[in-house]
VOGU-3710 file (C-alpha; in Angstrom, 3 decimals, decimal comma):
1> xxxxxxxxxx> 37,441/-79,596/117,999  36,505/-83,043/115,978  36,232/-82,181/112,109  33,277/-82,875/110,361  34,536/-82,787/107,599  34,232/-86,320/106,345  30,946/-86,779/107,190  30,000/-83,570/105,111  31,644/-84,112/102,282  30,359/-87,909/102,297
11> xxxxxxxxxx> 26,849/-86,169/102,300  27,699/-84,127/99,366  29,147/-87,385/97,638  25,848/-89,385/98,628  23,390/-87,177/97,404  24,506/-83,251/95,798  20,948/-82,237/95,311  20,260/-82,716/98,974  23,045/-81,262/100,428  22,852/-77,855/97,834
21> xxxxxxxxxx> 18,841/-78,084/99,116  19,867/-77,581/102,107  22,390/-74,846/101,847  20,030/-72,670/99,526  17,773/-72,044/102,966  20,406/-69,728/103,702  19,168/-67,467/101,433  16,419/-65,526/100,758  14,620/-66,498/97,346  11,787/-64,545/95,935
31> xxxxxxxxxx> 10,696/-67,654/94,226  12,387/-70,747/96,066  14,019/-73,285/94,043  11,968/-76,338/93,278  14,678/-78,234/91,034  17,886/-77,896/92,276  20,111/-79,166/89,164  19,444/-79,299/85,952  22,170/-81,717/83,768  20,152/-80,811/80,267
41> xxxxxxxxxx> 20,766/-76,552/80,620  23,888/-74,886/79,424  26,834/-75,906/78,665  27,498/-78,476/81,381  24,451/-78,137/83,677  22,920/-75,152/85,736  21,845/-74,720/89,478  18,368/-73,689/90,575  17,046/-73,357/87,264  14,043/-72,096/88,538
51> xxxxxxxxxx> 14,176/-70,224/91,058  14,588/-66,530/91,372  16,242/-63,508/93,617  18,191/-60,790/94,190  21,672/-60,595/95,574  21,704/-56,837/96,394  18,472/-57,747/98,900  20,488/-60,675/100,339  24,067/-58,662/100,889  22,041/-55,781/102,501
61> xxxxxxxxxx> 18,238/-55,038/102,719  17,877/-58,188/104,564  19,922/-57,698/107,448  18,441/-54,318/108,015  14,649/-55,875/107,978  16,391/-58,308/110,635  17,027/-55,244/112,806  20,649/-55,313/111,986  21,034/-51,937/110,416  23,009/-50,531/112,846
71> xxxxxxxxxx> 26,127/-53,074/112,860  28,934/-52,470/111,066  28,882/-53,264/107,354  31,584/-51,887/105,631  35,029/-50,602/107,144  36,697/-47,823/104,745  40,933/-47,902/105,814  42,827/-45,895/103,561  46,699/-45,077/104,872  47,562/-43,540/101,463
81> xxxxxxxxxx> 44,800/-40,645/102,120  44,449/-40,957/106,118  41,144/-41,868/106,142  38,887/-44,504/107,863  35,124/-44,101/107,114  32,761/-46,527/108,821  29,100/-47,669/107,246  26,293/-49,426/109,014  24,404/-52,009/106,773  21,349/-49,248/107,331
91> xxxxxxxxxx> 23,950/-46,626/105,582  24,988/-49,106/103,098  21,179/-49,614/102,436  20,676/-45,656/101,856  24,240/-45,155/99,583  23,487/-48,124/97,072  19,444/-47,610/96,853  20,304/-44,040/95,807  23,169/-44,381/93,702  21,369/-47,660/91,835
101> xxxxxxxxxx> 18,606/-45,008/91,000  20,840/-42,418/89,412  22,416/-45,411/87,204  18,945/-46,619/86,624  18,422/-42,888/85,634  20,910/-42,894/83,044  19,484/-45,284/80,915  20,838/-48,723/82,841  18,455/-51,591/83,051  18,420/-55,414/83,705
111> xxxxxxxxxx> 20,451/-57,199/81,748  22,409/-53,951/80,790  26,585/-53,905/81,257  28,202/-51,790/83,077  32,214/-51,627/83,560  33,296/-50,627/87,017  36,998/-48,980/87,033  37,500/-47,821/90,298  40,331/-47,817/93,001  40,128/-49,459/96,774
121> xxxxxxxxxx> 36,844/-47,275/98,088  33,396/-47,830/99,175  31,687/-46,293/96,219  33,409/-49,140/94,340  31,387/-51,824/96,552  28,561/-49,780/96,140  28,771/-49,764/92,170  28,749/-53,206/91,860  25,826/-53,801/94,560  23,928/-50,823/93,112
131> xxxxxxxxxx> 24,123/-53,067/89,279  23,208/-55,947/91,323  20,338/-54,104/92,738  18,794/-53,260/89,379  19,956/-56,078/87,259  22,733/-54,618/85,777  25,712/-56,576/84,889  29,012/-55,304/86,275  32,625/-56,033/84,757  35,246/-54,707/87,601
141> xxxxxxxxxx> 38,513/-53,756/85,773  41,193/-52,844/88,340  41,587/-49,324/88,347  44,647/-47,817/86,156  44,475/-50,795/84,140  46,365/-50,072/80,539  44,343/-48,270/77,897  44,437/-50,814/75,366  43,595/-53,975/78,049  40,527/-51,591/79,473
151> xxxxxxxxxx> 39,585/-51,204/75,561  39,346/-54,440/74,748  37,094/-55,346/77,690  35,119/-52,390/76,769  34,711/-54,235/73,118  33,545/-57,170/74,773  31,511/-56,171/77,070  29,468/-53,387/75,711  28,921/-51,635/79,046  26,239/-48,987/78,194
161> xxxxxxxxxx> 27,708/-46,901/81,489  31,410/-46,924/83,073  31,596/-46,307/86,753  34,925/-44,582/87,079  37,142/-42,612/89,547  39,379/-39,732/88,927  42,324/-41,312/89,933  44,396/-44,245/92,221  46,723/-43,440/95,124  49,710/-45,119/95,365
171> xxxxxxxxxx> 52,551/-44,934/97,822  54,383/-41,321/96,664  52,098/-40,646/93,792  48,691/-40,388/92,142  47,651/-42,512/89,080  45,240/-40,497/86,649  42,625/-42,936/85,343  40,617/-41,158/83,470  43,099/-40,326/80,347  43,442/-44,217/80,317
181> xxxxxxxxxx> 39,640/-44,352/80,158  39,193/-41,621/77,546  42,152/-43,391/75,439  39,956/-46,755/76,104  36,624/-45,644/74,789  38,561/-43,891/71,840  40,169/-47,063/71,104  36,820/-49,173/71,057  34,059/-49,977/68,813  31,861/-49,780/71,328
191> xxxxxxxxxx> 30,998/-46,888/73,054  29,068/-46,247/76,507  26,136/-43,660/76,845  27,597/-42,170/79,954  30,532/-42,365/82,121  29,677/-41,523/86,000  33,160/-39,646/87,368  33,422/-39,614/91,138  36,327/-36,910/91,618  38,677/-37,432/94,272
201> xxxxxxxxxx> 40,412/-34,253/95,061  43,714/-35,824/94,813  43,325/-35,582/90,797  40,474/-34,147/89,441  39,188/-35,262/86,144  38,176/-33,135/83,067  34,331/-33,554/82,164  33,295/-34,120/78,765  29,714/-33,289/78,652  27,109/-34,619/77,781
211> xxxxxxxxxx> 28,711/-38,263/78,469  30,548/-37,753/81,433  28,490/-37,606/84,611  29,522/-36,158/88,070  28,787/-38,774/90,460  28,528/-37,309/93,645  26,103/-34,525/91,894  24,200/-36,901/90,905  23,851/-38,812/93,966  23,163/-35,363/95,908
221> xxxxxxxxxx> 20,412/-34,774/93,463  18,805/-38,251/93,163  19,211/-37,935/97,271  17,300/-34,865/97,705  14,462/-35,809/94,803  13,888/-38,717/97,285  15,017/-41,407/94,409  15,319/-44,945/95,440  15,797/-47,943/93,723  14,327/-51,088/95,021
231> xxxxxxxxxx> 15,955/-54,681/94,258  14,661/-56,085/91,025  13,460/-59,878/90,637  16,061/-61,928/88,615  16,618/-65,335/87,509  19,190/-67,539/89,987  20,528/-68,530/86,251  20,823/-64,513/85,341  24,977/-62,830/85,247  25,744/-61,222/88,329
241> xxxxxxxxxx> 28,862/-60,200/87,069  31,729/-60,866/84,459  35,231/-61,362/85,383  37,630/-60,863/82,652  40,904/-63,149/82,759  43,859/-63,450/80,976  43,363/-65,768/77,709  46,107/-67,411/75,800  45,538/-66,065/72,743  45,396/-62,032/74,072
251> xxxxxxxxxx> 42,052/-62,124/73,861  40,696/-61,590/77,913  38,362/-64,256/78,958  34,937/-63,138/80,390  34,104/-65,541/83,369  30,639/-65,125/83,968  29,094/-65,615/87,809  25,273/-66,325/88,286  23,231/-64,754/91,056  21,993/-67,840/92,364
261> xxxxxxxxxx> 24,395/-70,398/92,871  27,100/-67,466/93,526  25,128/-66,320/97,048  24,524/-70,421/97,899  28,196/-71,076/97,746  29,485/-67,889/99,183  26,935/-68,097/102,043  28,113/-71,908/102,723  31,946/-70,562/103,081  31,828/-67,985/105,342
271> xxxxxxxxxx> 30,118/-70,865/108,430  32,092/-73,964/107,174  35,406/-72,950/105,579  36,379/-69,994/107,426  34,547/-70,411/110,333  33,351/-66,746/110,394  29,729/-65,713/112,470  27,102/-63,246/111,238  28,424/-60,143/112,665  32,548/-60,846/112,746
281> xxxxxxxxxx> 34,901/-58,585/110,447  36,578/-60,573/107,833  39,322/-58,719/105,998  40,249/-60,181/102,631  43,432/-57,870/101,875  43,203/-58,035/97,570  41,387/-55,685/95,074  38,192/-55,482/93,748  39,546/-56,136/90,201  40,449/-59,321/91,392
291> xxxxxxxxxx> 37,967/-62,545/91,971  38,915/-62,408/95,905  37,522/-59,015/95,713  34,663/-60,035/94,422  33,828/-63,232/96,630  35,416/-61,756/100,347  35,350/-58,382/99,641  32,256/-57,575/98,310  29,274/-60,710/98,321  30,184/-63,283/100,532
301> xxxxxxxxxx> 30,902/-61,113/104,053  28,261/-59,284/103,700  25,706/-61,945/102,171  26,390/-63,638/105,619  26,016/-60,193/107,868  29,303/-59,696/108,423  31,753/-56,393/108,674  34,137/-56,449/105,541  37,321/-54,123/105,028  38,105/-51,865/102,422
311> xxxxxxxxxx> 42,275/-51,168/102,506  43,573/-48,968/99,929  46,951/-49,684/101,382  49,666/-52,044/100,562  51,614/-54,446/103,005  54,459/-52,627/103,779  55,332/-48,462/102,934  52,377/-47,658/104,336  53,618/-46,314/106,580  55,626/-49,723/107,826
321> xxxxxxxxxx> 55,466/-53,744/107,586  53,304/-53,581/110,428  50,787/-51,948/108,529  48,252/-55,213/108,267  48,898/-55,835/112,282  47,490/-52,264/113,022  44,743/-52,646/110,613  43,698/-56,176/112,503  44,021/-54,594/115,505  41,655/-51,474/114,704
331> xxxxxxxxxx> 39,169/-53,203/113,285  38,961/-56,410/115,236  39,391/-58,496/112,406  38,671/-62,490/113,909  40,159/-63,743/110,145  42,485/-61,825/107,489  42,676/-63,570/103,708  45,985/-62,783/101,922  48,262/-64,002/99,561  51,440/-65,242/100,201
341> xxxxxxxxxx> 53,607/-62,706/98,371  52,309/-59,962/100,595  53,383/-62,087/103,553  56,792/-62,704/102,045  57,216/-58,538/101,291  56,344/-58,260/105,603  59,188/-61,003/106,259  61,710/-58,994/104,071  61,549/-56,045/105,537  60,569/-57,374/109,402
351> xxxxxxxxxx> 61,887/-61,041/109,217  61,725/-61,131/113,318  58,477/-59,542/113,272  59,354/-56,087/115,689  56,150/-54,345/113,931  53,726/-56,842/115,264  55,027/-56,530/119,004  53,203/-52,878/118,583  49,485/-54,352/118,136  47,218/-56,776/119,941
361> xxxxxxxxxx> 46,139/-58,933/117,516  44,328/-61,470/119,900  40,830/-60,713/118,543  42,423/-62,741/115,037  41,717/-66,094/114,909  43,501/-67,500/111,656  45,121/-66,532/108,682  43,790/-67,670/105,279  46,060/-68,157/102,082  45,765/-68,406/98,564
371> xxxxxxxxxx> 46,562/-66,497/95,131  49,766/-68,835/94,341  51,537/-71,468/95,651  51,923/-71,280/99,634  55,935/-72,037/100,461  55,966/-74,449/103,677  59,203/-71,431/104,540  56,749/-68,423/104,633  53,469/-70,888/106,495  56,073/-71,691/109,199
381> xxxxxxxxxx> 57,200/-67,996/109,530  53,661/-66,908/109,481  53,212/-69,257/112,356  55,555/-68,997/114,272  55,102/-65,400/114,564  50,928/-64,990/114,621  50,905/-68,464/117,125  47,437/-68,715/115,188  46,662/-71,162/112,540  47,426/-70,520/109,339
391> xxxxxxxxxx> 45,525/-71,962/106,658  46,762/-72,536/102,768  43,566/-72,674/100,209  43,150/-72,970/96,466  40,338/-71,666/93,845  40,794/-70,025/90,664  38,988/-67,196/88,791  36,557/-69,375/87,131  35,755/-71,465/90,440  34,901/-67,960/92,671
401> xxxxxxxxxx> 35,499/-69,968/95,984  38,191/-72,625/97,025  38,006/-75,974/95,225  40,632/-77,478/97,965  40,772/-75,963/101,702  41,271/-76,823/105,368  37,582/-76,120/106,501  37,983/-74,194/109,745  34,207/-73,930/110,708  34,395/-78,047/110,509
411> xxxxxxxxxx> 36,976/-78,221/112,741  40,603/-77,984/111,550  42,202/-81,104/109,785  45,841/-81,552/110,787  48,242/-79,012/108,415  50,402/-80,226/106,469  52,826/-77,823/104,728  52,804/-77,141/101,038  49,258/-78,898/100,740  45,889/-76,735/100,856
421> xxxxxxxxxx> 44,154/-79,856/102,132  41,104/-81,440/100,738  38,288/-80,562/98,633  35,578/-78,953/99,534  32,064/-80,577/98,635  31,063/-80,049/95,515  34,670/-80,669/94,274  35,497/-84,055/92,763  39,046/-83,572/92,160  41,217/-86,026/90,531
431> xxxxxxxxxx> 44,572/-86,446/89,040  44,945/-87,548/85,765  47,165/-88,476/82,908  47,119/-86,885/78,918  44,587/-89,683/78,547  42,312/-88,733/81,670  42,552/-91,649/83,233  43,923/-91,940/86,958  47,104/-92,096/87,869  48,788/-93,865/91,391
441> xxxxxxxxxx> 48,641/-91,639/94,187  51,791/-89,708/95,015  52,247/-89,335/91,158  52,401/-86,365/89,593  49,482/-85,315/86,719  46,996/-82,830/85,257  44,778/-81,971/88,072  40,997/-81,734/86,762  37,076/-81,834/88,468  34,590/-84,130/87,469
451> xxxxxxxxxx> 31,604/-82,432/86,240  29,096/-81,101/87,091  30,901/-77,814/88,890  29,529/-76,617/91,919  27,270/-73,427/92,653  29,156/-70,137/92,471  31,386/-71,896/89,737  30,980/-70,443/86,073  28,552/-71,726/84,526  29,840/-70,438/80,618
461> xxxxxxxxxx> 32,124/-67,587/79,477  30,708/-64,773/78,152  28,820/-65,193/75,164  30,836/-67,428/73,842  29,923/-71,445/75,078  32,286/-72,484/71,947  35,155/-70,792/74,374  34,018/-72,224/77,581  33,925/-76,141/76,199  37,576/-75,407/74,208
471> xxxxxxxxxx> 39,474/-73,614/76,685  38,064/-75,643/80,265  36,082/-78,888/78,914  37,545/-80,754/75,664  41,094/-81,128/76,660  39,536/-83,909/79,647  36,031/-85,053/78,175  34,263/-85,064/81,532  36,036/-83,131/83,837  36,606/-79,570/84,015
481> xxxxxxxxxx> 40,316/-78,394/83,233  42,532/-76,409/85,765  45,381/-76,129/84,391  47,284/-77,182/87,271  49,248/-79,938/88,284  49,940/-81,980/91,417  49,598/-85,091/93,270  47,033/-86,742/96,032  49,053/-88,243/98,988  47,560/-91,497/100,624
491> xxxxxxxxxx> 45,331/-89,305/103,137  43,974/-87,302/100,113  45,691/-84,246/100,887  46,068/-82,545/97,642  49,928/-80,884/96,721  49,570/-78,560/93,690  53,349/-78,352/92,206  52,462/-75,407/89,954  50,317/-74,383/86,603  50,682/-77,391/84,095
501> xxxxxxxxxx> 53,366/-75,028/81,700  55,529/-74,317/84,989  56,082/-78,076/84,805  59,249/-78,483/83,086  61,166/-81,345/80,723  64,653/-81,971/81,690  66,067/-84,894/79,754  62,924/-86,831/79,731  62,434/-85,988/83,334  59,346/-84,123/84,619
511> xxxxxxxxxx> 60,338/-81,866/86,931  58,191/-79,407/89,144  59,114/-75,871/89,463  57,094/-75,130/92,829  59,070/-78,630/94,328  62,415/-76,281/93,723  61,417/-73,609/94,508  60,423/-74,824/98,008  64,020/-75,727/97,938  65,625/-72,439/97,258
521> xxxxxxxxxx> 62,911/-70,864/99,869  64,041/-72,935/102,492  68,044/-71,206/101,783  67,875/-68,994/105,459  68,851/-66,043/103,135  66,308/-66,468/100,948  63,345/-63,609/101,218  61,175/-65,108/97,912  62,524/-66,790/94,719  60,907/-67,955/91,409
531> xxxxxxxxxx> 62,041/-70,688/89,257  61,688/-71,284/85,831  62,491/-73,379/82,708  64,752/-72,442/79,925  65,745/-73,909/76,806  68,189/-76,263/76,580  69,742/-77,516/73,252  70,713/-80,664/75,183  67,987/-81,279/77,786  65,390/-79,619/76,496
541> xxxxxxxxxx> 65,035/-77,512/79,132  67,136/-76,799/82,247  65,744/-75,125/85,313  66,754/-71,233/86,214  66,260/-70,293/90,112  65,604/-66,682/90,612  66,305/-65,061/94,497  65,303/-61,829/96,324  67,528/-62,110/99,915  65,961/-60,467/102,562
551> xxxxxxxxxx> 66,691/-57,298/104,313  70,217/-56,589/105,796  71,848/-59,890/104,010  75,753/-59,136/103,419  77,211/-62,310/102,160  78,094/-62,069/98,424  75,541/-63,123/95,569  77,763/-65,421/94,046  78,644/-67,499/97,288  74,631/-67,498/98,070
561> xxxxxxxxxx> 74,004/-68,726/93,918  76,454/-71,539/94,838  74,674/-72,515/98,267  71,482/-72,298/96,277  72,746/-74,497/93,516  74,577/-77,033/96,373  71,346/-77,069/98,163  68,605/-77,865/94,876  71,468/-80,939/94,172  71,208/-81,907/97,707
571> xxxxxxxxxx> 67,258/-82,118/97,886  65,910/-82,749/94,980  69,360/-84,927/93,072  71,461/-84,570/90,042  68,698/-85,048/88,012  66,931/-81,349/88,526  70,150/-80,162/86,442  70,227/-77,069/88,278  73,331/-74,522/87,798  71,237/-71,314/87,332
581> xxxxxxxxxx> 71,005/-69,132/89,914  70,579/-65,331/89,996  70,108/-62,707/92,694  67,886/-60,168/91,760  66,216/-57,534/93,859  62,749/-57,973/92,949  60,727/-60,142/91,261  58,449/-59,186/88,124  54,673/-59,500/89,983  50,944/-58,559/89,062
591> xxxxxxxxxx> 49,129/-55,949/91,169  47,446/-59,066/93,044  51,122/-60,271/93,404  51,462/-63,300/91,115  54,941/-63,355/89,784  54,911/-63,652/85,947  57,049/-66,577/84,873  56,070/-66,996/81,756  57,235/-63,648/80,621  60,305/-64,147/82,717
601> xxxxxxxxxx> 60,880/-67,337/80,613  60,423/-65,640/77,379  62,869/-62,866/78,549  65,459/-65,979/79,564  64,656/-67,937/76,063  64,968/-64,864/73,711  61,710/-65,611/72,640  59,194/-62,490/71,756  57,168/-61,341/74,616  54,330/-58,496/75,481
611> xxxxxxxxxx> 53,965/-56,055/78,260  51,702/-58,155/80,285  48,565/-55,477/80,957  48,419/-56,782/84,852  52,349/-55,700/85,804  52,768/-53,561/88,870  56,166/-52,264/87,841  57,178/-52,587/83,930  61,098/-51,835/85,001  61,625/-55,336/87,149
621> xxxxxxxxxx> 61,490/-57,160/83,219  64,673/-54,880/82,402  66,321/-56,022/85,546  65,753/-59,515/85,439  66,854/-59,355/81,402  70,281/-57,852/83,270  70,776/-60,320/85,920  70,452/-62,831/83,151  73,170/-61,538/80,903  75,117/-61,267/83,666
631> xxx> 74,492/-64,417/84,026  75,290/-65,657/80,529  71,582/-66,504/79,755
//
């Protein structure tokens, strides 16, 4: 198939207003828009200032007035409980409507927070469509998120309800949550009127009346009393949601998403970047606490009448690394949407891929990426294996959709590894100097948007426009700040070499830490690997390349350090100064599976760190503090 890309994104160029114009038919607007950007609102501009909507109607009550209501909406798999639960958009229609008016009931209206701390089940989608329903603002915080971390979004916030389970499941055990939420609300200022407990019977919560709430009780009751909630009329400028995000100083970041230009962007995506039809399952394998979760989890899959997937299961250990294969397979999943660590944990422990010879998988049609930096070493694997395309893309938190992609529903663009591609419309992206002015292409800078952003992009942080303009706008008058760096090759393929601070200073040379570690991932021993800078008394800095070998590797660490050393001077030159490196059996990761490196370089520099709040196993920081002694670091 010829791409059409060019000619799209020369139509964006030409004339934005137009080409937003047109994708906004694809919803359904109580009021339609009449201006489609105005430069003179907020804080850099706002989209469909006047128009108005709902994106609770548009996810669901649409597509059942279309005579849709009996297709698959949402696909429950759960291998930690055994359970797969199926709901038609009609059943989707009757859970949210009912429990939207029991939250209604407790005191929630339009405009009203509410903090949604819930593990990897359906009544978590339906908390955060029943908000949008009525208005409500929801805050997801990934479930069995640390006391103190929940608190201070709590603070922030000031949800007047918290949707909450009982408790996580987790391969071998069960995570309490609602201690951590009691300790939260004791630890805040601000206190909600209720909290709504659903109780899974894995760990049942104790009720503190009158706050606490039993949610299915209530939804039995507001169920038999006939209660319904219908979809309230909002601004296309109103929060949909806030997003909270690590912020440099401690203090979490509240990106805020707008109804309006959220469902215009979203809706755009599902056609022309992943090439998904109305109707198709779509599997995006994150968490609802994260911003994937949000977008292809929750809105964008089913804003476009699709079947989404709910897994409360992890890669591998549950049961096996062929645990995403079987779910594909199942569910007849036509695209999956991962990150690249969870690919990396299948080619550990099933580097030749024997799981995958159980499942058909032919009903799959590509395999998205993004979350961190996609190795070239795992994309071939992946291919090589799946024979299907698979497709490296790049957003952020703040951007809710990919700023740089390969659009599939175009028509492919030739791949090239370690590049997501090319922006997507909307997206002026540039490279840039300290100065903000261009550099050559092929040269490394700070890599930054023109403004305005997009739809679906956030428009402010929350409450606080003195926060948005310091931490994403001042640095680069003009542009929008991401905080990444990389180059543009001559085609305008763009190569993102890692966050700006992962770039590192050895002896006046700027070095990229994602350029070695393609390096050390390319070692045929070599499961996943991590490198970052240290201090140097003499260079500055000098690099420090962390390993995790795959399964069944016998060869000694220290003759695989020395490869790995031989191999960075080989590649990248003399000038990299790399001697450091360590074998370590795991690397330090979030629950979405970014690996921290900036704690890992405090750890290496002796410097004072905190328990980052996101960590999915506080005992790897020990380990790697080990290795490093052992080390002499």
């Amino acid at each position: 198939m010829t791409s059409h890309y060019k000619e799209v994104y020369a139509h964006w160029r030409r004339d934005p207003d137009s080409f937003w114009r047109e994708a906004a038919r694809e919803i359904d607007w109580i009021k339609p828009p009449q201006q489609i950007f105005d430069p003179k609102a907020g804080v850099y501009g706002r989209w469909f200032p006047d128009a108005t909507c709902n994106t609770c109607y548009n996810a669901i009550d649409r597509h059942v007035k279309a005579g849709r209501g009996d297709q698959r909406a949402v696909v429950y798999d759960s291998p930690v409980t055994n359970t797969i639960r199926e709901y038609t958009y009609t059943q989707l229609q009757r859970e949210v409507e009912t429990l939207a008016a029991v939250i209604r009931d407790l005191g929630v209206q339009k405009g009203d927070r509410v903090i949604v701390y819930m593990p990897m089940i359906p009544e978590a989608l339906f908390a955060m469509l029943a908000c949008a329903r009525i208005g409500a603002i929801h805050s997801v915080v990934f479930g069995g998120f640390a006391a103190k971390e929940l608190a201070t979004r709590i603070e922030d916030a000031k949800p007047k309800l918290i949707m909450a389970a009982s408790c996580g499941i987790e391969p071998g055990r069960v995570v309490a949550y609602k201690p951590l939420l009691d300790q939260a609300i004791d630890l805040s200022a601000s206190k909600p009127a209720h909290v709504l407990m659903l109780q899974r019977p894995m760990g049942e919560a104790t009720m503190q009346a009158p706050r606490d709430v039993d949610w299915a009780q209530a939804v039995e009751a507001a169920a038999k009393a006939g209660k319904k909630a219908d979809c309230v009329e909002l601004a296309a400028t109103d929060p949909l949601y806030i997003l909270y995000t690590s912020g440099t100083t401690g203090i979490p970041k509240g990106v805020v998403r707008d109804n309006g230009g959220h469902m215009v962007a979203l809706k755009w995506t599902m056609s022309n970047l992943y090439g998904i039809k109305p109707g198709e399952a779509f599997w995006a394998a994150s968490d609802v606490g994260w911003v994937v979760g949000h977008s292809y989890i929750v809105y964008a899959p089913l804003l476009h009448g699709g079947t989404t997937i709910v897994y409360e299961g992890k890669p591998i250990g549950t049961p096996d690394a062929g645990a995403f294969w079987r779910v594909i397979s199942q569910h007849k999943i036509a695209a999956l949407f991962t990150a690249p660590t969870a690919l990396r944990a299948i080619k550990k422990e099933d580097s030749r891929a024997e799981h995958l010879k159980r499942y058909d998988i032919s009903c799959m049609r590509t395999l998205f990426l993004a979350g961190e930096r996609a190795d070239p070493d795992t994309v071939h694997w992946a291919e090589n294996i799946l024979n299907k395309p698979v497709v490296d893309h790049w957003w952020q938190t703040e951007t809710g959709w990919a700023i740089v992609g390969n659009p599939v529903g175009l028509g492919l663009l030739p791949v090239k590894h370690g590049s997501p591609t090319v922006p997507m419309p909307g997206y002026d992206v540039q490279i840039v100097d300290e100065g903000a002015k261009p550099v050559p292409t092929g040269q490394m800078g700070s890599i930054v948007v023109k403004l305005p952003l997009p739809p679906g992009c956030l428009p402010t942080l929350w409450q606080n426009d003195k926060r948005m303009q310091e931490s994403y706008l001042d640095d680069f008058p003009g542009y929008y700040k991401t905080a990444d760096a990389g180059f543009v090759d001559e085609d305008g393929y763009l190569y993102i070499m890692g966050r700006t601070d992962d770039i590192i200073n050895v002896a006046g040379h700027r070095l990229s830490t994602g350029g070695m570690e393609e390096v050390l991932a390319s070692h045929p021993d070599v499961a996943e690997c991590a490198v970052i800078g240290i201090k140097d008394a003499l260079k500055g800095e000098q690099p420090c390349g962390f390993v995790v070998l795959k399964a069944g590797v016998t060869k000694p660490h220290a003759q695989i350090e020395k490869e790995i050393v031989a191999l960075v001077r080989e590649k990248i030159g003399p000038v990299a100064a790399f001697k450091i490196a360590v074998c370590v059996d795991r690397l330090p990761k979030t629950r979405s599976g970014k690996i921290l490196r900036a704690t890992m370089k405090k750890i290496a520099d002796h410097d004072p760190w905190t328990m980052p709040a996101t960590i999915d196993d506080p005992a790897i920081l020990d380990e790697i503090a080990g290795a490093l002694k052992e080390h002499g670091v």
